[in-house]
N, C-alpha and C positions, 0 to 999 in steps of 0.2 A: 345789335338792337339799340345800344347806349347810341350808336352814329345816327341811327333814324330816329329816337326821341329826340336828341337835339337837332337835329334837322327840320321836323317838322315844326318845332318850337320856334326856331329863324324863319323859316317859310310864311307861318300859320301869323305868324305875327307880324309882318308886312303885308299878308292880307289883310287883318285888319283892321291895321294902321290906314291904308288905303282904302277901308269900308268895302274891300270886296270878299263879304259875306260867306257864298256862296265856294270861294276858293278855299277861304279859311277852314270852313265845315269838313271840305272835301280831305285838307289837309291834317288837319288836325284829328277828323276822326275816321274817315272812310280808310285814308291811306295808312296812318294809323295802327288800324285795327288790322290791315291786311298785313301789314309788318308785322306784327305781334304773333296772329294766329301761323303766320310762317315761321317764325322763330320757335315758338314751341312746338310746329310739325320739325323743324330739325334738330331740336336736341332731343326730339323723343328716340333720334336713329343712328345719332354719332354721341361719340363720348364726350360730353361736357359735364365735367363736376354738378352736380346737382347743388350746393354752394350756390357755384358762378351763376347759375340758373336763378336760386332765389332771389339774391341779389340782385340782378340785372333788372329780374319783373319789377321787383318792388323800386328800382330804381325808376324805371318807366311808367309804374303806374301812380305813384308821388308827382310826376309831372304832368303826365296825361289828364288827372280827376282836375287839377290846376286850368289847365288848357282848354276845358270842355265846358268849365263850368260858365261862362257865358252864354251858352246856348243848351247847356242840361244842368238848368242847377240846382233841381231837388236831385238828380240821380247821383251827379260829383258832392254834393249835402250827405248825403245815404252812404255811398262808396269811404269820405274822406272821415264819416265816425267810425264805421265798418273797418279802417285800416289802423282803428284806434286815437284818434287824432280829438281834441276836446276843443280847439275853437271852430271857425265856420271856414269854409273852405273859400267863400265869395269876400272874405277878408283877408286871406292871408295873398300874400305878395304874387306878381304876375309870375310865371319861371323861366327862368333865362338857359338861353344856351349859352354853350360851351365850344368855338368854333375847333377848339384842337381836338376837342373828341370828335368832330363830323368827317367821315369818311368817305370821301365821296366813290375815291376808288374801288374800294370795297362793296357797298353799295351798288356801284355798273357791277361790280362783277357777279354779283348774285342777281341780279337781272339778265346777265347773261345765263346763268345756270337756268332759272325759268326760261327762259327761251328756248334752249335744248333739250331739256324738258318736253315742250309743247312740241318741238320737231320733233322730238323721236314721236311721241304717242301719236303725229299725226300720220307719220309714217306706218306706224302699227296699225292704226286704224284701217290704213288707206289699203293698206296690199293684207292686210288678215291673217300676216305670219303671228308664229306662236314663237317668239325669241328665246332661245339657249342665253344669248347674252350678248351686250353692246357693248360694242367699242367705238369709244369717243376719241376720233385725233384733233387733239388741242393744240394751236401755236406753230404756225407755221414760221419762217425767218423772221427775223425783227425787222429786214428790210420792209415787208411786208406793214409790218404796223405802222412803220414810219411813213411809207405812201400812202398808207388809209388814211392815219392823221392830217398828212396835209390837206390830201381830199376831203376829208370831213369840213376842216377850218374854211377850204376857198369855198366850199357849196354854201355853209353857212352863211359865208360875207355875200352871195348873190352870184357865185359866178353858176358859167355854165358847166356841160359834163365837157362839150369841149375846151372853152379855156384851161376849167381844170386839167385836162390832162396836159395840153400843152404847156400851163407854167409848167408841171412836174417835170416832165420830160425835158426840159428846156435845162434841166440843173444837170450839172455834168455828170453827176452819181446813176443818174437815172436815165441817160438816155440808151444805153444799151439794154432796157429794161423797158422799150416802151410800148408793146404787147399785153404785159402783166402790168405795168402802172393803167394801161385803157382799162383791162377787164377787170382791177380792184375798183379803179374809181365807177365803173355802170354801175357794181354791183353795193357800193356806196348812195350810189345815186337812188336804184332800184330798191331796197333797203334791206339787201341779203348779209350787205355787211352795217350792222348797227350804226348811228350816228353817236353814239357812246362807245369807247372802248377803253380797255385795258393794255397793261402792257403783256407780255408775252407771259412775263414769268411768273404773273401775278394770276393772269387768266389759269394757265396750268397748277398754281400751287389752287386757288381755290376750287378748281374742278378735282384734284385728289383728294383734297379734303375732306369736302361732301360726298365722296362717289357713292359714298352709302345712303346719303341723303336721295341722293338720285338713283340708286337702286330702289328704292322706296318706292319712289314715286312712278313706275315705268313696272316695277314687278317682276325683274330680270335682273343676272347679275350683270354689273357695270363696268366696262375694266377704261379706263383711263392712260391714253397711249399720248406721249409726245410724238407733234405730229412730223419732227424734224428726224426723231430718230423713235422709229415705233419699231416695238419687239415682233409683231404679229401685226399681218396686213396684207391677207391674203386677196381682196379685192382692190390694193391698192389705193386706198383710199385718202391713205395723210394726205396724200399731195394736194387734196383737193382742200386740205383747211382752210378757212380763212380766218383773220382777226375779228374777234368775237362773237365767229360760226361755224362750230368745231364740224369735219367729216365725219358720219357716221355709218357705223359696217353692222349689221343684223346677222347674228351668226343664229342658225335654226335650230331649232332642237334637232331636225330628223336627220340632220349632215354636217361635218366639222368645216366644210368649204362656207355653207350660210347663204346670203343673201346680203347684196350690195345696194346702199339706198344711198 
């Protein structure tokens, strides 16, 4: 939370600087507020000192009432007496960020959690099973994230899906690999694999760490399987991981075999 107040405070503030209004608002309070109200849906389901919690809001919202008050300034007026504070909040100094606190890593990587997230529920939705419990294969080889990477960077610069695969394949690492470099890079193209990612170890340590966050949200228990070497996978499905789009297995309530999505 401390990485996305100071983030939107850099962002929100070259909007503008730039006079574009309309980004600023977006950033500063829409996005904002969506980070907030998510931060306090996950420490109400994983253990964080209650402390660390105070602190963090009140660190956030000293910066936030700052940030807003150009565009709400009787509400950040009301809010910055309300937090005790005895001069005028449209006086005191603009707030700066802090670029060593901005995380960006971290950050993708909790955008990835939302996203699998939305897969699973939309799978649940779709086929109307009643889940026993999920299993998430996260991280497949890091050769894998290294070919994402490159493919993300040449799509970026303009190339196409086939250039891109041909520089990849063209590197002597990866030409015996160039089956799986095409179908990372379509599904890079197509956008099954994020144009954001993580690294391997990072995507896995923050998917254990929330799995209760993400049990929450889905209503089933969650279990968290590396997907290079998973304990249980009786649909086989690690294989199918990809970088920053974990494989997931629907195990049923009425059978321990489950269902494979």
């Amino acid at each position: 939370m401390v990485s996305k107040v100071n983030k939107a405070i850099r962002d929100s503030t070259i909007d503008m600087d730039n006079e574009n209004i309309r980004g600023y608002v977006l950033k500063a309070f829409f996005d904002l507020l969506s980070s907030v109200e998510k931060y306090v849906e996950m420490v109400n389901v994983i253990n964080v000192n209650k402390d660390e919690v105070r602190w963090t809001l009140w660190y956030v919202l000293e910066r936030w009432v700052k940030l807003l008050q150009p565009v709400m300034p009787h509400i950040a007026e009301e809010l910055w007496h309300r937090m005790g504070h005895d001069t005028f909040v449209s006086l005191e100094p603009w707030p700066e960020y802090d670029e060593g606190l901005i995380n960006d890593e971290l950050d993708v990587a909790l955008d990835l959690i939302e996203r699998a997230v939305e897969d699973v529920q939309e799978i649940l939705r779709v086929t109307k099973i009643t889940p026993k419990a999920i299993y998430l294969y996260v991280g497949p080889s890091n050769e894998y994230y290294q070919i994402a990477n490159e493919a993300i960077r040449l799509i970026s610069e303009g190339k196409t899906m086939g250039e891109t695969i041909r520089a990849i394949i063209g590197k002597p690492e990866y030409k015996r690999m160039a089956d799986r470099v095409a179908n990372i890079v379509s599904k890079v193209v197509d956008g099954t694999i994020p144009r954001r990612i993580v690294s391997k170890d990072m995507e896995l340590r923050v998917f254990r760490e929330l799995s209760n966050y993400i049990k929450s949200r889905i209503g089933a228990e969650v279990v968290i399987q590396d997907a290079m070497n998973p304990t249980y996978d009786p649909g086989n499905r690690a294989r199918n991981a990809l970088p920053g789009r974990p494989a997931i297995y629907v195990e049923t309530v009425k059978e321990r075999a489950g269902n494979t999505v």
